[in-house]
TORSELUM-860482 format. One record per residue: residue in one letter; x, y, z of N, C-alpha, C, O in turn. Coordinates in steps of 0.05 Angstrom, whole numbers, padded with zeros to 5 digits, always signed. Layout:
<sevos>
AXYZXYZXYZXYZ;...
</sevos>
This chain:
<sevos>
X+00199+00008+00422+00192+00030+00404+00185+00055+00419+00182+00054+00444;X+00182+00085+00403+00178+00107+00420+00157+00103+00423+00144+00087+00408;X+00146+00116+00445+00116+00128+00458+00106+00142+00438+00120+00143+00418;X+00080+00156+00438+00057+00159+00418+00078+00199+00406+00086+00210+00386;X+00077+00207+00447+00090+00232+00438+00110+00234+00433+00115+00256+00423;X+00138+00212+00436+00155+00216+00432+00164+00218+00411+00182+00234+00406;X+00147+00197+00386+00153+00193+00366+00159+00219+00342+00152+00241+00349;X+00172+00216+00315+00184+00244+00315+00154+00239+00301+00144+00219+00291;X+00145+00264+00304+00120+00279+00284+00122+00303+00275+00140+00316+00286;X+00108+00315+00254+00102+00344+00243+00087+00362+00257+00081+00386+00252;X+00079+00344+00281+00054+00359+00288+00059+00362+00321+00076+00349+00334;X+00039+00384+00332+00035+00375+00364+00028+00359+00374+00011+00350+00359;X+00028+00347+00395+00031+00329+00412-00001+00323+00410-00013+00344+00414;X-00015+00305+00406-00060+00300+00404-00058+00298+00445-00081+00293+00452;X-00043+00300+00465-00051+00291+00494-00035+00290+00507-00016+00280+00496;X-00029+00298+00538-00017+00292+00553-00010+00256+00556-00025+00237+00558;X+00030+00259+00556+00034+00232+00544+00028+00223+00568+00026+00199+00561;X+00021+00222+00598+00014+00209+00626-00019+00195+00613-00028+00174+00620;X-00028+00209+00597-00054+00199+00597-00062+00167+00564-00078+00153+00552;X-00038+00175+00567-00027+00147+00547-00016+00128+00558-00025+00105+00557;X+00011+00137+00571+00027+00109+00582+00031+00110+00610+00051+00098+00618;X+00011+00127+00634+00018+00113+00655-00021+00107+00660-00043+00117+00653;X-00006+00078+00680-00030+00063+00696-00046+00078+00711-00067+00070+00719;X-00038+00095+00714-00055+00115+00734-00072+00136+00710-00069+00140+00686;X-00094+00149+00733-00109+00158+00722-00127+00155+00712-00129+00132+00705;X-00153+00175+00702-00184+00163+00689-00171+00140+00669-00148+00143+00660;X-00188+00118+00661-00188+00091+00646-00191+00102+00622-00175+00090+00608;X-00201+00116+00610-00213+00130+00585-00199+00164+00590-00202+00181+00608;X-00183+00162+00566-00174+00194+00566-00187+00194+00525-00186+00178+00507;X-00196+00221+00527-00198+00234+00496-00183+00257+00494-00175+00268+00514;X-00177+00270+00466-00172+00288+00460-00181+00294+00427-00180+00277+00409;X-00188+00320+00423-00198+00329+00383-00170+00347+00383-00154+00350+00402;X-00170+00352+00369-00137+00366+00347-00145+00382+00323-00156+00370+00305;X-00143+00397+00323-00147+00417+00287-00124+00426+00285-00112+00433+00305;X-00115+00427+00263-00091+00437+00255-00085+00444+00221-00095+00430+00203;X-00072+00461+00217-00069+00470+00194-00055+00465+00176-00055+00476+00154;X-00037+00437+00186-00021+00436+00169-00021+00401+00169-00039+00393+00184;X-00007+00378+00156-00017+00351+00156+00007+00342+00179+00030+00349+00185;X-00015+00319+00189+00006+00314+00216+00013+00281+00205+00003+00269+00185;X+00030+00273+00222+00047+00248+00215+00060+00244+00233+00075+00261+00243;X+00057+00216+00242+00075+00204+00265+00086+00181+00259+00070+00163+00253;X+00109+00177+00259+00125+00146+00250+00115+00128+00269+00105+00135+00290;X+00118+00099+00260+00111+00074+00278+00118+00073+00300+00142+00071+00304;X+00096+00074+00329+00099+00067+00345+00080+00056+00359+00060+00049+00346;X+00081+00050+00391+00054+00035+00403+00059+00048+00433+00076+00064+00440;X+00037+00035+00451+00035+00041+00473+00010+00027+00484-00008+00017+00471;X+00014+00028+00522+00006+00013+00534-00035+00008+00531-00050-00011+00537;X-00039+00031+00521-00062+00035+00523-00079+00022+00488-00069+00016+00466;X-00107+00023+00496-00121+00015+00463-00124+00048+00460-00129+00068+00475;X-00119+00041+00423-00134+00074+00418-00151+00065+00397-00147+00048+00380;X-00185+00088+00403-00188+00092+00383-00194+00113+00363-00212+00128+00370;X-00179+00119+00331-00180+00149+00325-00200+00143+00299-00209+00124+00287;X-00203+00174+00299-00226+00178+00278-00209+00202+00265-00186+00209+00270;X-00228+00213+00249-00230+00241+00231-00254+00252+00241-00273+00241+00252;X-00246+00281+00233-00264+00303+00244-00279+00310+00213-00304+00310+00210;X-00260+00315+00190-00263+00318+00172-00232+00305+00159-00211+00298+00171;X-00238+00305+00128-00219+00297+00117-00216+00266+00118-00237+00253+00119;X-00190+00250+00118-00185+00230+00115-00154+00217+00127-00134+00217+00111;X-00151+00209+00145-00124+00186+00157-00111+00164+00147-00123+00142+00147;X-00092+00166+00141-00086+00138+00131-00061+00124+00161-00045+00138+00173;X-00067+00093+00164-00053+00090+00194-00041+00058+00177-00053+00044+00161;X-00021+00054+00186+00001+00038+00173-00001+00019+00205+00002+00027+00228;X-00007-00005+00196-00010-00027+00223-00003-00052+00219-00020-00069+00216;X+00034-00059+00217+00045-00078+00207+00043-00076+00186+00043-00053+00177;X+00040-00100+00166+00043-00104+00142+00011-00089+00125+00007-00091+00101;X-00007-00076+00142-00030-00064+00132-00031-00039+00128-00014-00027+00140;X-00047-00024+00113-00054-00001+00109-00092+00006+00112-00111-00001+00098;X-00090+00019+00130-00122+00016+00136-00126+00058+00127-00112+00078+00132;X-00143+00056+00117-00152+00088+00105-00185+00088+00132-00203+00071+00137;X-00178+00119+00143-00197+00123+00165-00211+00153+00157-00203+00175+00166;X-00231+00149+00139-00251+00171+00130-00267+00178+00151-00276+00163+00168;X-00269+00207+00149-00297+00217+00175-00315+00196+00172-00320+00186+00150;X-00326+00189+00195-00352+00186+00199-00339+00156+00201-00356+00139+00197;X-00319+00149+00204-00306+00120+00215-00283+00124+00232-00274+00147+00237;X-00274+00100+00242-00249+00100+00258-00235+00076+00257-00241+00058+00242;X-00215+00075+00275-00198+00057+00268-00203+00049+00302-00213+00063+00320;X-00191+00022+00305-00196+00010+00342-00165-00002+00338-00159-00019+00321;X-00152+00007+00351-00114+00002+00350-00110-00018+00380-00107-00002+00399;X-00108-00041+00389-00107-00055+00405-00089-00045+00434-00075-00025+00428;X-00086-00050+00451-00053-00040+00465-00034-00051+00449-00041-00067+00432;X-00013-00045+00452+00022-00057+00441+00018-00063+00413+00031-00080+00401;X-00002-00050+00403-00001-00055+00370+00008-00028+00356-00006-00007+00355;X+00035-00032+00345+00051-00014+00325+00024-00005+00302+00006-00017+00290;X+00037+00026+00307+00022+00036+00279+00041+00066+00278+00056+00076+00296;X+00033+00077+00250+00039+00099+00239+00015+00115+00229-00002+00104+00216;X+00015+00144+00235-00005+00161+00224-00001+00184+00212+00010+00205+00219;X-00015+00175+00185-00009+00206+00169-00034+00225+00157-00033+00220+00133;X-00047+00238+00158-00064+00256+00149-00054+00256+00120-00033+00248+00110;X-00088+00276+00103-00082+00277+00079-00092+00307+00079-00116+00312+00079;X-00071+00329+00080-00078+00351+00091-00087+00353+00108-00091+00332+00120;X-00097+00381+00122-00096+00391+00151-00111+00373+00157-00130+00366+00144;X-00104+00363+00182-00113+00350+00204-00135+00363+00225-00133+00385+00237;X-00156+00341+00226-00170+00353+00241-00183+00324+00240-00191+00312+00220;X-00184+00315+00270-00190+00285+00285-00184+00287+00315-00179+00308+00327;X-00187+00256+00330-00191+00255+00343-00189+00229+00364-00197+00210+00350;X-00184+00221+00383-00176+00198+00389-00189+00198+00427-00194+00215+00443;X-00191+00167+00427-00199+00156+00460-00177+00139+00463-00171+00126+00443;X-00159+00137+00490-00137+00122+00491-00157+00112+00520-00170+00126+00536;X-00151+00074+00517-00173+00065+00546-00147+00041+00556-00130+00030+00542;X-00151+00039+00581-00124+00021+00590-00125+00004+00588-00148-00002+00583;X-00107-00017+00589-00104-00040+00580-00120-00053+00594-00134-00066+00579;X-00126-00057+00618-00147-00080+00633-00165-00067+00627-00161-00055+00648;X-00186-00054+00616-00207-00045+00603-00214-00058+00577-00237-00064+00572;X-00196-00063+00562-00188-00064+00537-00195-00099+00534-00197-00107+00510;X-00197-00111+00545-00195-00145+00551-00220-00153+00532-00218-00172+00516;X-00246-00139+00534-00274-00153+00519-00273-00129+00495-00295-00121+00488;X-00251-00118+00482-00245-00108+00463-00232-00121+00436-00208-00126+00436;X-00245-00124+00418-00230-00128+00394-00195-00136+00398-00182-00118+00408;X-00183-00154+00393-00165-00163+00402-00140-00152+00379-00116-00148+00383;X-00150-00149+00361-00132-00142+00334-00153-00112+00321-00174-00101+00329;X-00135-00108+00299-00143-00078+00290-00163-00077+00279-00167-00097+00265;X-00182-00056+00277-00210-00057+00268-00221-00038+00259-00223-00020+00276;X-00230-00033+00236-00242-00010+00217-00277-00012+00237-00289-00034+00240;X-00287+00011+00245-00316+00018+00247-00337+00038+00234-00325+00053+00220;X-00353+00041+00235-00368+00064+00224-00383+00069+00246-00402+00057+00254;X-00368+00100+00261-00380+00109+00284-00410+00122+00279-00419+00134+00260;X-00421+00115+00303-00454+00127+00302-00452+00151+00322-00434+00155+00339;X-00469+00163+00319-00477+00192+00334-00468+00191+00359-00450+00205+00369;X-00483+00171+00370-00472+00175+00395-00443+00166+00407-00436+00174+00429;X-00427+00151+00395-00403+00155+00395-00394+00172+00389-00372+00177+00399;X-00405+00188+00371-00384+00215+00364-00388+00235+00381-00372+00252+00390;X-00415+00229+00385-00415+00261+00417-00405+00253+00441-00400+00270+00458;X-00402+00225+00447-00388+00219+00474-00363+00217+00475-00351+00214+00496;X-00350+00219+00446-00318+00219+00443-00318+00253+00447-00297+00263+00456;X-00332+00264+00443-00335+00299+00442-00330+00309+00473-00311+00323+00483;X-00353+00298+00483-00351+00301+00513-00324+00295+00523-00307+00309+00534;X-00325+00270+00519-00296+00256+00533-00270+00278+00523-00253+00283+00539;X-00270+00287+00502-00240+00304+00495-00238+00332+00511-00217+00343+00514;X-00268+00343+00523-00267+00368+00535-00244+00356+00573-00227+00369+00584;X-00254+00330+00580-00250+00330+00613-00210+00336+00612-00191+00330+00598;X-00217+00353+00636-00189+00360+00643-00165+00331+00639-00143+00337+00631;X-00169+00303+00645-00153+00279+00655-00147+00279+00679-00124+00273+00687;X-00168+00288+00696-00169+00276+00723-00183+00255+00728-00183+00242+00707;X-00196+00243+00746-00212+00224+00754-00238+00227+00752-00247+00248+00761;X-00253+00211+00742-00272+00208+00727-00298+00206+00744-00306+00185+00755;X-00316+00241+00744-00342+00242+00753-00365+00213+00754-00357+00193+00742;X-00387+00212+00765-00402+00190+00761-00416+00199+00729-00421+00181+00713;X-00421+00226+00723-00436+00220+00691-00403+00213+00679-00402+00189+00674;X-00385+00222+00676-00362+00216+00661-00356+00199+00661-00339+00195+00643;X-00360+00180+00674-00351+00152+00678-00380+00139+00662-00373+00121+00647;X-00405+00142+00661-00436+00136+00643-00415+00138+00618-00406+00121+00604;X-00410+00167+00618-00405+00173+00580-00379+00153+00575-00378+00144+00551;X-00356+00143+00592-00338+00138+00586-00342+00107+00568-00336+00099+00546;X-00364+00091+00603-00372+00065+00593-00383+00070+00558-00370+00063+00538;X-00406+00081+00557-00420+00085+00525-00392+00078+00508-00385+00056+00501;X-00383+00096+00505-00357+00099+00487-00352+00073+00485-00360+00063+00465;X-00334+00052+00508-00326+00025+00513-00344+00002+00500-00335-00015+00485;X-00377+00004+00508-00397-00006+00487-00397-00004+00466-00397-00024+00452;X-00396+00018+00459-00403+00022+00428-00379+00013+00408-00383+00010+00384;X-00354+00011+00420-00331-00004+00405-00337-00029+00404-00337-00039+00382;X-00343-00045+00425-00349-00076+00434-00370-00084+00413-00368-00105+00400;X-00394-00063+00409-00416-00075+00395-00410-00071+00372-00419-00090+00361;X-00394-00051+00348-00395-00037+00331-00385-00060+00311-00369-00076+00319;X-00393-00061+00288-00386-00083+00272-00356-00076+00244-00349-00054+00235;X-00347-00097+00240-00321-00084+00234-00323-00079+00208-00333-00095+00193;X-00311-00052+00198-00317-00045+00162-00289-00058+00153-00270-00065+00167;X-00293-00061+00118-00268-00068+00107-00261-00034+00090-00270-00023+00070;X-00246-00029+00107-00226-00011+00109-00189-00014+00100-00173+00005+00097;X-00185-00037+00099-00152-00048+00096-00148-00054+00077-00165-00059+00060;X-00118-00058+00072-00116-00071+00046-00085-00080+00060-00070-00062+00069;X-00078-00109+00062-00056-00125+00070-00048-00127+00053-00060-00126+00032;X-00014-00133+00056+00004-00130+00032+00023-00163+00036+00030-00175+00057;X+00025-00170+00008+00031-00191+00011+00065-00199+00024+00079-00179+00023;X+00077-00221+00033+00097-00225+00039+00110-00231+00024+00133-00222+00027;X+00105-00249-00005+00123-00249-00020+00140-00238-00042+00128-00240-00063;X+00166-00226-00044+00179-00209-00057+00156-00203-00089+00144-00185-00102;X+00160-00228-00088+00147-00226-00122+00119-00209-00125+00112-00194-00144;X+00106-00215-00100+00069-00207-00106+00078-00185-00093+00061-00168-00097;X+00101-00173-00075+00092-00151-00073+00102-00131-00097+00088-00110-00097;X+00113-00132-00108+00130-00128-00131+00111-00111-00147+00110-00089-00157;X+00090-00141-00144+00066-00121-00175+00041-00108-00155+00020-00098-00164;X+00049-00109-00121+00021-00091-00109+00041-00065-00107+00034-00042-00103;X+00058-00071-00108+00076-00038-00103+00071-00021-00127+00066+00003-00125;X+00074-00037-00153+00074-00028-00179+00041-00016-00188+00033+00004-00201;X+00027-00036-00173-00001-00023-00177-00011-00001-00162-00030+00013-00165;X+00005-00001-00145-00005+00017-00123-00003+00043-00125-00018+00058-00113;X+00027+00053-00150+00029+00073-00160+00016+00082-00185+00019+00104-00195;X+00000+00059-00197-00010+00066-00226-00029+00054-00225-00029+00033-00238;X-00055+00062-00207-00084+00040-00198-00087+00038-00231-00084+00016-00241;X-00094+00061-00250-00111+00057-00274-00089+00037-00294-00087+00041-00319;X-00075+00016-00279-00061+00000-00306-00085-00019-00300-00096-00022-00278;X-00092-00034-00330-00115-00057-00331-00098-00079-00341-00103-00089-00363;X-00075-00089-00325-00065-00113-00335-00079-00134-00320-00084-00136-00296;X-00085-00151-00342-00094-00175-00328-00074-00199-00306-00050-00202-00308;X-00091-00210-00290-00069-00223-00273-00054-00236-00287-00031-00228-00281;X-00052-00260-00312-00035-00267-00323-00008-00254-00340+00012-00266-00347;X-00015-00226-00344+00005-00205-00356+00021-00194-00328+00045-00189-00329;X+00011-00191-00310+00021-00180-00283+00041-00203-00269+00063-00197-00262;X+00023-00240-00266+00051-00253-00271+00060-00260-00287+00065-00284-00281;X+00069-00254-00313+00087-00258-00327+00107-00239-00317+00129-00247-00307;X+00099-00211-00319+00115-00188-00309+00133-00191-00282+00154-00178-00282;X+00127-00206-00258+00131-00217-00237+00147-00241-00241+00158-00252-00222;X+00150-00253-00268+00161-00282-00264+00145-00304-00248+00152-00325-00235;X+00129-00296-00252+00104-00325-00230+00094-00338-00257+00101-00331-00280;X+00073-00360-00249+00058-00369-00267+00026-00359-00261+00023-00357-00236;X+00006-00352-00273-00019-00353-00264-00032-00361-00239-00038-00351-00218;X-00032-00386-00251-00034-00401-00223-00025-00404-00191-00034-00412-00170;X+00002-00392-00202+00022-00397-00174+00002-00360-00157-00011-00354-00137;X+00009-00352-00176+00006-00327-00170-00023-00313-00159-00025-00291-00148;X-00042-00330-00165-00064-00329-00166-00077-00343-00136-00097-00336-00123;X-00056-00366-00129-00067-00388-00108-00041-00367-00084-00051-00365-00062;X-00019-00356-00085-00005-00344-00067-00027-00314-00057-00036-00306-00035;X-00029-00306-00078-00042-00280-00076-00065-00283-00047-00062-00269-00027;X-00091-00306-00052-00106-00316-00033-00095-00314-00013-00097-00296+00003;X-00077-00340-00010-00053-00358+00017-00045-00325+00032-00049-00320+00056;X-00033-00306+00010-00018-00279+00037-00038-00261+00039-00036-00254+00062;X-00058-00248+00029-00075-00233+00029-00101-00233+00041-00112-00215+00054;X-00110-00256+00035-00146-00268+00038-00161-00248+00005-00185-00247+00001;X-00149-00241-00006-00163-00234-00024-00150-00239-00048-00127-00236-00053;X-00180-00251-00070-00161-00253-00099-00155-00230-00112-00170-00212-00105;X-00137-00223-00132-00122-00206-00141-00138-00185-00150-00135-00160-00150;X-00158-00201-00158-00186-00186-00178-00195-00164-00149-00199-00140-00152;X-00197-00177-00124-00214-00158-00094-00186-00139-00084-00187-00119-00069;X-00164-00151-00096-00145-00134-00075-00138-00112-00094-00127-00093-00083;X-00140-00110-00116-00138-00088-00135-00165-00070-00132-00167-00047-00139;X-00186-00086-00121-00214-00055-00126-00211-00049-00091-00215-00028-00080;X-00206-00067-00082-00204-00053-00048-00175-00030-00055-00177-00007-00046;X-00158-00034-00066-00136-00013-00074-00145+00008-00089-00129+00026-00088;X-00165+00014-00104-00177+00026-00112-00200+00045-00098-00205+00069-00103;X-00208+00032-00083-00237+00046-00062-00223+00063-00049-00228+00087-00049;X-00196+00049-00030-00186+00070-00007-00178+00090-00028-00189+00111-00021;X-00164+00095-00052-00155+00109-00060-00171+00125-00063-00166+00148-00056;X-00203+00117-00078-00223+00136-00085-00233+00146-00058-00235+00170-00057;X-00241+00131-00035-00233+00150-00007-00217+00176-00008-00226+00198-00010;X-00194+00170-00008-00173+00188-00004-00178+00225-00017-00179+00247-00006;X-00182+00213-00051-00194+00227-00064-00212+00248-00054-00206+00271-00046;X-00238+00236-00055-00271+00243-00048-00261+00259-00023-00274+00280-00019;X-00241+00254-00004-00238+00268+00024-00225+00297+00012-00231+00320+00021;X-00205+00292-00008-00185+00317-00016-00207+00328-00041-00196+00337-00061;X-00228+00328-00041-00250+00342-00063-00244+00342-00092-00248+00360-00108;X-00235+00318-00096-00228+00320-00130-00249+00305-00143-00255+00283-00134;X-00262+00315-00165-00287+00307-00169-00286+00287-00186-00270+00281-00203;X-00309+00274-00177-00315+00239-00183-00303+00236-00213-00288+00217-00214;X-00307+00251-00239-00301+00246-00270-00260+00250-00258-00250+00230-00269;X-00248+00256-00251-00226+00258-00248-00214+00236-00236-00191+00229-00244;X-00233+00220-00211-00228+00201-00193-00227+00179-00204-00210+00162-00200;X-00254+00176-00227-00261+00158-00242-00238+00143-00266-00236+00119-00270;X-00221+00165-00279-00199+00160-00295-00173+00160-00289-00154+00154-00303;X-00174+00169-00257-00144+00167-00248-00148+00130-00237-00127+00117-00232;X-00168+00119-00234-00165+00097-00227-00167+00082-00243-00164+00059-00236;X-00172+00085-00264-00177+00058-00290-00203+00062-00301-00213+00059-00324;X-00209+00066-00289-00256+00059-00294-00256+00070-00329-00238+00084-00338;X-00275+00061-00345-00276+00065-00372-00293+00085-00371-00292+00101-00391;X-00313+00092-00350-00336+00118-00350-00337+00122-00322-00325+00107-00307;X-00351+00143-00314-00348+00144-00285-00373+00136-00279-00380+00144-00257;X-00397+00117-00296-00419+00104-00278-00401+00085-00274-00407+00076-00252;X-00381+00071-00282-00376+00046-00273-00366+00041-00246-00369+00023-00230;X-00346+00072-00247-00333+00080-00219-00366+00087-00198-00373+00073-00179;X-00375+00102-00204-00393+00102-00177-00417+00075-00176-00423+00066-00154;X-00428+00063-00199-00431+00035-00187-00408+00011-00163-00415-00003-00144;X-00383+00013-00174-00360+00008-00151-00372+00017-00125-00377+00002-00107;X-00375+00043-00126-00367+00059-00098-00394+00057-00082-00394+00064-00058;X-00415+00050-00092-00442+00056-00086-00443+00023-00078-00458+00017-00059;X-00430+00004-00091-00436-00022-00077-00410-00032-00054-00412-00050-00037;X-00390-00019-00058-00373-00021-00033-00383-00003-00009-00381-00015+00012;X-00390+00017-00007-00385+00038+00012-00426+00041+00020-00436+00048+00042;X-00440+00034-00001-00474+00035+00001-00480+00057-00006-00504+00062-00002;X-00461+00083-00019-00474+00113-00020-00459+00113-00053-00444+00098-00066;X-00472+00140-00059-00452+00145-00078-00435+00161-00073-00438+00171-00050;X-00407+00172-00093-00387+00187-00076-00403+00206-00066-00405+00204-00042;X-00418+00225-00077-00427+00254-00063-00445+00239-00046-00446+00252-00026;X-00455+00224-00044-00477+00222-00014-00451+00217+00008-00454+00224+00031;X-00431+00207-00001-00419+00194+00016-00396+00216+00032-00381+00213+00051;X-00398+00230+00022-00377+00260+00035-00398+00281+00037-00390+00304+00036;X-00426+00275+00038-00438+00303+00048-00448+00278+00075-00457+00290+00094;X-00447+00254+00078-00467+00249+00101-00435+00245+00122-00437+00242+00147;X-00415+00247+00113-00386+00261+00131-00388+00278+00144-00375+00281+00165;X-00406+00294+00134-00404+00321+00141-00419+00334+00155-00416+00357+00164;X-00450+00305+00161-00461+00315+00172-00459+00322+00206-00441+00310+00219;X-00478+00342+00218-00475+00358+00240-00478+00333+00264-00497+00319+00261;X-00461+00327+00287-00466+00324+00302-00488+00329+00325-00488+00352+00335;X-00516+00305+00337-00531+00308+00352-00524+00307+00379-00504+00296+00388;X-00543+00320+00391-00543+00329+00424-00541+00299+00427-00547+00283+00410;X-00531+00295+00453-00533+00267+00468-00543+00272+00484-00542+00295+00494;X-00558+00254+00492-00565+00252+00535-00565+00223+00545-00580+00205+00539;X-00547+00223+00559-00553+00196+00569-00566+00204+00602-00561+00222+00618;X-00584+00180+00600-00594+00174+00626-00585+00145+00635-00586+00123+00622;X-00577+00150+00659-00576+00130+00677-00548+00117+00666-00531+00126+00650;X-00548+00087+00681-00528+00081+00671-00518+00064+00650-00531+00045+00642;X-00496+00069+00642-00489+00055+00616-00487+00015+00614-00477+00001+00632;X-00498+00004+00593-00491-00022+00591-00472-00034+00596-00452-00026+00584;X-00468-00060+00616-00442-00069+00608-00449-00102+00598-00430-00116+00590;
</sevos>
């Protein structure tokens, strides 16, 4: 597959491609990106782990058969040699750590939704200013932090896996364009040609979720997506099905722990000073 820069995109290049795919060089490269217009990169991979965030706004990153949605104030942990695609939802403005592969070993082995804390976000800050030379003794403190704080960080459900079989994907494709249909699973397989049951026990078997969790997790990212592009909650609430919009922000307030507005103003909030002393954990 192409390299990260080679790949065709809308956008400029997020880094010097040496600081992606060759062995040489600092272990930890960053870079931040603003841009005015929405960026997008078709499926590709490379030697290195990445991990990206939002600055503001909202990412959606396509990883195999998954779709993982990456809101400020989270990120995504992309393994080495794991294919993905990235698209913004309007202007772009994010950010990414690419760390080398023998670094990468007591790292999350597969792809991983997080909810970054402060001080990951100011040491990914720091890290995006260094030229990509070789790495000072504090730069190498801030680099380790960064490497911890992925290792420790616990994983959010952020994804939504798509099933393998023609049939189930049939009615997640169908739902996927019309979240607010309320067909029940047995009307959905009828519509599919399944039986209930069949449909009900496959759904589990390719997904890990029953139809009832993989339709409101299809719903949340969406209301993500939303809440990021400012369309207000009574709008959000009926483009997804909900009968009132307490029912929609009860949803959102027990998936996500905020309600929508707590949950895109604490996005937004201001980045704290860091200091680290001494040296970082390993």
């Amino acid at each position: 597959m192409p390299d990260p820069i080679q790949a065709p995109s809308t956008t400029q290049p997020l880094i010097r491609p040496d600081l992606v795919l060759s062995p040489e060089g600092p272990f930890l490269a960053g870079a931040e990106l603003r841009q005015s217009e929405p960026r997008e990169t078709s499926m590709h991979h490379h030697p290195r782990g990445q991990l990206m965030g939002a600055l503001s706004g909202l990412v959606s990153v396509a990883v195999e058969r998954e779709q993982w949605v990456v809101p400020a104030i989270h990120a995504i942990w992309i393994p080495p040699h794991c294919a993905h695609a990235v698209r913004s939802h309007g202007p772009f403005s994010g950010w990414s750590v690419f760390i080398e592969e023998v670094r990468c070993a007591d790292l999350p082995a597969v792809p991983r939704a997080i909810r970054t804390t402060a001080l990951l976000r100011e040491a990914v800050h720091r890290a995006a200013s260094w030229p990509g030379a070789t790495l000072d003794v504090q730069q190498t403190r801030i680099a380790e932090v960064i490497v911890d704080e992925v290792a420790a960080a616990p994983a959010e459900l952020l994804r939504l896996p798509s099933p393998h079989d023609a049939r189930l994907a049939r009615v997640t494709d169908a739902l996927a364009c019309n979240l607010s249909d309320a067909r029940r699973l047995e009307e959905w397989a009828a519509w599919a040609g399944l039986s209930a049951r069949t449909m009900s026990r496959r759904f589990i078997a390719e997904t890990g979720m029953s139809f009832a969790q993989w339709r409101q997790q299809a719903r949340l990212l969406r209301a993500l997506e939303l809440v990021a592009d400012g369309v207000s909650v009574t709008a959000i609430a009926f483009e997804l099905g909900y009968d009132n919009v307490s029912a929609f922000i009860d949803m959102f307030r027990r998936a996500t722990g905020h309600t929508p507005g707590r949950y895109k103003a604490d996005k937004a909030a201001t980045r704290p000073a860091l200091l680290l002393r001494g040296g970082a954990r390993r």
